[in-house]
C-alpha positions, 0 to 999 in steps of 0.5 A: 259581059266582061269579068274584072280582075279578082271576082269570084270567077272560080279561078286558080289564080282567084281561089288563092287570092281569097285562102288568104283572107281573113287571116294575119301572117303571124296567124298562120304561121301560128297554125302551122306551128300548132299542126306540126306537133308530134303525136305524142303531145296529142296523147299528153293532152287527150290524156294527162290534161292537167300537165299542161300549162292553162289554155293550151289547146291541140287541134287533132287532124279530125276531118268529121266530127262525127268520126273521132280520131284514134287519141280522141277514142282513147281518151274516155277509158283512159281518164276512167282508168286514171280515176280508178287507180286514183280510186284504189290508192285514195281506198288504201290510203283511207284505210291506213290512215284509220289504222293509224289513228285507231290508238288515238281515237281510243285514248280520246274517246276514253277521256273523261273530258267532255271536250276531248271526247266530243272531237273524237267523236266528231272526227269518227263520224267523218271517217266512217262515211267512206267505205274503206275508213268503215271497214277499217273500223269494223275491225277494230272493236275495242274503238266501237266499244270506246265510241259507244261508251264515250256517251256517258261522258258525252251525252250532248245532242251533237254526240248522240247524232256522232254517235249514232251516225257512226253506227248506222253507217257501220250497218251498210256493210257485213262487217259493220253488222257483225261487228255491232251484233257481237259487240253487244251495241243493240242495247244501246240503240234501243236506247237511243230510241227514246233520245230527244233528238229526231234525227237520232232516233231515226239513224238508231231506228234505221241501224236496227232495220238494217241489223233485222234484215241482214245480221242473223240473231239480231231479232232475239237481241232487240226483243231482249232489249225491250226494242218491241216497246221502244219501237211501239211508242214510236208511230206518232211521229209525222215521218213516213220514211221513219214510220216506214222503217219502224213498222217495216221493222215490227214485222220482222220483230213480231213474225212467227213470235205470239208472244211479240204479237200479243205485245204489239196488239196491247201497245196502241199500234195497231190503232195508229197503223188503221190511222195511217192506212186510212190516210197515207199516200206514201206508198211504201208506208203503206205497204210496211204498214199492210205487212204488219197488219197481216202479221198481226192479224193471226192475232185474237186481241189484234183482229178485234181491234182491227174490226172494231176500227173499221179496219175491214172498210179501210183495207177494201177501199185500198183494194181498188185505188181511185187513181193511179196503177194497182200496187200489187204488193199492197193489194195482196197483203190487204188480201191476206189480211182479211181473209185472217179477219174475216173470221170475225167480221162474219157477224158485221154489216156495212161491208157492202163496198168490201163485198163488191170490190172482193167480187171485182177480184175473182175475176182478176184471173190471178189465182192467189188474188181470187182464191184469197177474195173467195176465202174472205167472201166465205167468212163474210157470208157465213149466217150473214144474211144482209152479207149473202143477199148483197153477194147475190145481187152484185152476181158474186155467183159468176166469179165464185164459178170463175174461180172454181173454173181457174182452178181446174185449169191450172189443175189445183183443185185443192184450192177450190174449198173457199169458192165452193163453201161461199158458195154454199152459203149464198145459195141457202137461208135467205132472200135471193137464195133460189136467185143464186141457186139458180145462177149456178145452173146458168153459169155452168158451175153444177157440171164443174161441182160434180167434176170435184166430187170425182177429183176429191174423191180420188185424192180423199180431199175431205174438206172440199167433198163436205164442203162440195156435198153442203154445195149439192144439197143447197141446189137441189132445192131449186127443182130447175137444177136436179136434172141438170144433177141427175144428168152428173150422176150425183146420186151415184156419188151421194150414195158412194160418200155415204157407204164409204164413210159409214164404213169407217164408223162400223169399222171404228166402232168394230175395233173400238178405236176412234178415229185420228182427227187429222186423218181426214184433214179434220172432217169426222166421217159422222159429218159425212154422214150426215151431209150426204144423207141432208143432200139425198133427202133433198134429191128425193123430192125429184122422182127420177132421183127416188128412183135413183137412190132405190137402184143402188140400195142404201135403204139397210144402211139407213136403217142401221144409221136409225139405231146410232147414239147421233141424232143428226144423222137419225134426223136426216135419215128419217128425213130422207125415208119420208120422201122415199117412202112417199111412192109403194115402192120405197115404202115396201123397201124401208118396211122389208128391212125392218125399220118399222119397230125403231121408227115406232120408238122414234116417234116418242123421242124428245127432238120434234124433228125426228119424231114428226118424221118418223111419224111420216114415214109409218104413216107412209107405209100404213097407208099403201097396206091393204087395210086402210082402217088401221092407217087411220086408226094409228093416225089417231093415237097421234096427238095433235101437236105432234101431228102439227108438227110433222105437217110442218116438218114435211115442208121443212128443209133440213139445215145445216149449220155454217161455221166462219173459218179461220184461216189465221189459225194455222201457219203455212207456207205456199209462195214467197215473193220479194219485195223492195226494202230487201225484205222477203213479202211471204205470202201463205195460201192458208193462215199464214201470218205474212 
């Protein structure tokens, strides 16, 4: 088919015939006009826009949108370094314009004409919201002192809040801060504490916040201003960004300080800060809010209060939140917190969901969480009985092992005392006791405990060998794990502890010279004594341990233990020879070395229990002599009730008694994390008060 004249064949002829369409003449010669522009008008309007008359627009020989042209890169940086130039000269130019002024505001702020000095202040505020303009004026300090003292001739609500705005954005900068410190302005932020006005108080409450964290001296200062009662009066107000600053700022006030603490505890704050925690949802309240009560809670007055609020309930709820991640910050301040209370919550009961949430915790596998979890769960179940069942039967033994276990990996075992003391008292005096004991064994933690012996004993960590020792005897109890014991050589070390700190008494008492409390981490060798001889009478009931003990030869120092002014240790001694007097063997062992005579004199002693088994043991060794007649013979001169007594006593388990201990009563130091607000979170292992 033929083609007509002008269709779209694909032509030379045809493609110039169609360029044009679409397009005036005068259009295209508009174009052509556009396209014949130098360069350096390009750059003019890539650069310096605003020169140009409005709307005028220059195309750029741009092929490909998405590769721009040199002008077109050039353009970005330079309109940045335009505004940066603009920048530093509108900078100097503010900062001249206060130095300038500065002679005149002075003079209007000193008016005594309340309508003078309100612009003046007004016009203070405007400056001092840009940061040459503050600067400026923090070098000036006879005009913070005219700003400051125009309140007394204009007090009006609108001239506190100048004021005031002035001075807290005076606190964003170093000279700012310094300038407010020595000028002697605390005072008067204190002050404005207590104005009517809201907004007021918080820009004064912001200041000081600003002046605690970053201006050195100024904690002094506000707590001589009585900033610490002001500040108490304020946490009723229904603002949590307010609330946040001033209890973030109590910490700061009250840290390290007993007598802040003790002024704090007296003041209602606490009782405000148990109501916030039990029902903030803002985040960063609560974690303030924690902060302070940590603080606080190395406090006697505040820990009662803390207690007595259901504030052990409150803390364990934010333990595990319902939804959302875990604050970790949040969750170790609680931590520390009740490990500081838990001293006085020994005796408290309804913390069945504390307990268990504390449990979740030993197996976080972060070892400050889980040895802080363990701390608290010791105190808990300190001579708690409905506290120690509950741990049992959520299988607290397995986490308690885990911590132990974490601890020896990462090779701290100094940090093991809380585990093994929880521990200890969950495995004696009361229902589930031989449940625990036995779920020791079963968690592979008897091989772990003995472990600690050989490691303490190396590094003389005394506070962990007693509390390791106490661990011991309790377990033995279950006959199921004194092979498992034996197999670890605790006899060995039994009878090691218990000549080494003999040892030291005989020499204290050879030179006259009492032992220094803190030579042993404040454990007496007496108690060392006695704890190791409680664990070997308990062994002893296993023969293969009698057996043991017999081998290694203690039965003269027993003896010489027979004849010390310490009852305890004569108790548990005695105790001890029962059982080993109970084969010939050890009976002839205890007669040979002489004890006989003092366990006749012992028998007429007033404490029952010394006398019932003092009474045991000579009629033990009666009773393998040759002369069956005068066993029975002395057996008669017994009274009855004696005799009762030590039928009794030979079934009776000596206890030993547990004391709840307070972390809070010392003030160390062993990690340091920061945190948001600008404030360091100081986190202490043992009884730091952050």
């Amino acid at each position: 088919m033929a083609r007509t004249a002008g269709s779209n064949s694909g032509g030379p002829g045809s493609w110039e015939t169609n360029f044009g369409q679409g397009f005036t003449t005068q259009q295209v010669n508009d174009m052509n006009s556009q396209l014949s522009q130098t360069r350096t008008q390009r750059v003019r309007a890539a650069i310096f826009p605003e020169t140009l008359e409005s709307g005028t627009v220059f195309p750029y020989p741009q092929r490909d949108p998405s590769n721009p042209t040199a002008v077109q890169k050039l353009s970005e940086p330079s309109h940045m370094l335009k505004q940066a130039v603009t920048g530093i000269l509108n900078y100097q130019d503010d900062a001249d314009l206060v130095v300038r002024l500065t002679p005149e505001l002075i003079r209007l702020l000193s008016s005594r004409d309340p309508n003078t000095v309100a612009p003046a202040q007004l016009m203070c505020n405007q400056l001092s919201k840009k940061e040459a303009s503050r600067i400026a004026m923090a070098k000036s300090p006879p005009l913070i002192a005219a700003l400051c003292g125009s309140l007394q001739t204009a007090n009006q609500p609108q001239s506190q809040i100048d004021v005031s705005s002035v001075l807290c954005n005076l606190s964003r900068n170093a000279a700012g801060l310094e300038v407010l410190y020595v000028g002697g302005v605390i005072p008067l932020l204190v002050k404005l504490l207590g104005s009517s006005v809201e907004k007021v108080v918080f820009l004064a409450m912001t200041c000081l916040h600003n002046l605690l964290l970053h201006q050195k001296g100024s904690k002094e200062a506000i707590i001589a201003a009585g900033g610490v009662a002001k500040i108490s009066q304020l946490f009723k107000v229904n603002n949590v960004k307010f609330l946040a600053l001033a209890s973030d700022s109590l910490q700061m006030l009250a840290y390290a300080l007993d007598n802040v603490k003790e002024e704090v505890a007296s003041s209602g704050v606490v009782e405000e800060l148990i109501r916030i925690m039990s029902s903030a949802e803002y985040e960063k309240l609560l974690w303030t809010c924690s902060r302070l009560l940590k603080v606080l809670s190395v406090n006697a007055r505040a820990k009662v209060i803390i207690v007595q609020n259901s504030g052990m309930q409150i803390l364990g709820a934010l333990l595990q939140p319902q939804q959302g991640p875990i604050n970790k910050s949040l969750l170790s301040n609680c931590l520390w917190t009740l490990r500081n209370l838990s001293d006085v919550s020994s005796k408290h009961e309804n913390l069945d969901n504390l307990i268990q949430r504390l449990i979740v915790i030993l197996d976080s596998g972060d070892l400050n969480w889980a040895t802080c979890a363990s701390g608290v769960l010791s105190n808990l179940t300190c001579n708690n009985t409905r506290n120690k069942t509950v741990c049992t039967q959520v299988n607290g033994v397995h986490g308690l092992v885990a911590v132990i276990k974490l601890c020896l990996e990462n090779d701290v075992p100094d940090m093991t005392e809380p585990a093994i003391c929880a521990l200890r008292h969950i495995t004696a005096r009361h229902p589930e006791a031989n449940t625990a004991q036995n779920s020791v064994r079963k968690e592979a933690g008897i091989p772990m405990i003995c472990e600690m012996l050989d490691r303490q004993q190396a590094g003389n960590n005394w506070p962990v060998i007693k509390a390791v020792i106490g661990l011991v005897r309790n377990l033995a109890i279950s006959a199921a794990n004194v092979d498992v014991l034996n197999q670890c050589n605790v006899v060995m070390h039994m009878t090691s502890l218990l000549q080494y700190s003999f040892g030291i008494l005989q020499q204290e008492a050879s030179t006259g010279i009492q032992e220094n409390p803190d030579a042993y981490d404040g454990v007496k060798m007496e108690e060392i004594v006695e704890w190791s001889t409680a664990a070997l009478h308990i062994l002893a009931r296993n023969a293969n341990s009698r057996a043991a003990i017999r081998s290694l030869n203690i039965v003269p120092i027993l003896v010489q233990i027979l004849y010390s002014q310490n009852p305890n240790m004569i108790r548990v001694v005695c105790g001890l020879m029962n059982e080993l007097s109970r084969e010939e063997e050890g009976a002839r062992v205890i007669e040979l070395e002489g004890a006989t005579e003092q366990l006749q004199s012992l028998v007429h002693t007033n404490d029952t229990h010394i006398a019932a088994y003092s009474a045991s043991v000579l009629y033990n060794i009666l009773s393998f002599t040759d002369n069956k007649n005068s066993a029975a013979e002395y057996m008669k001169r017994l009274s009855v009730d004696l005799t009762n007594q030590m039928i009794s006593e030979n079934r009776r388990e000596n206890e030993m008694v547990d004391t709840p201990h307070n972390f809070a009563a010392e003030d160390q130091w062993h990690n340091q994390d920061t945190e948001v607000m600008q404030s360091a979170d100081r986190v202490g292992m043992y009884g730091s008060d952050l």
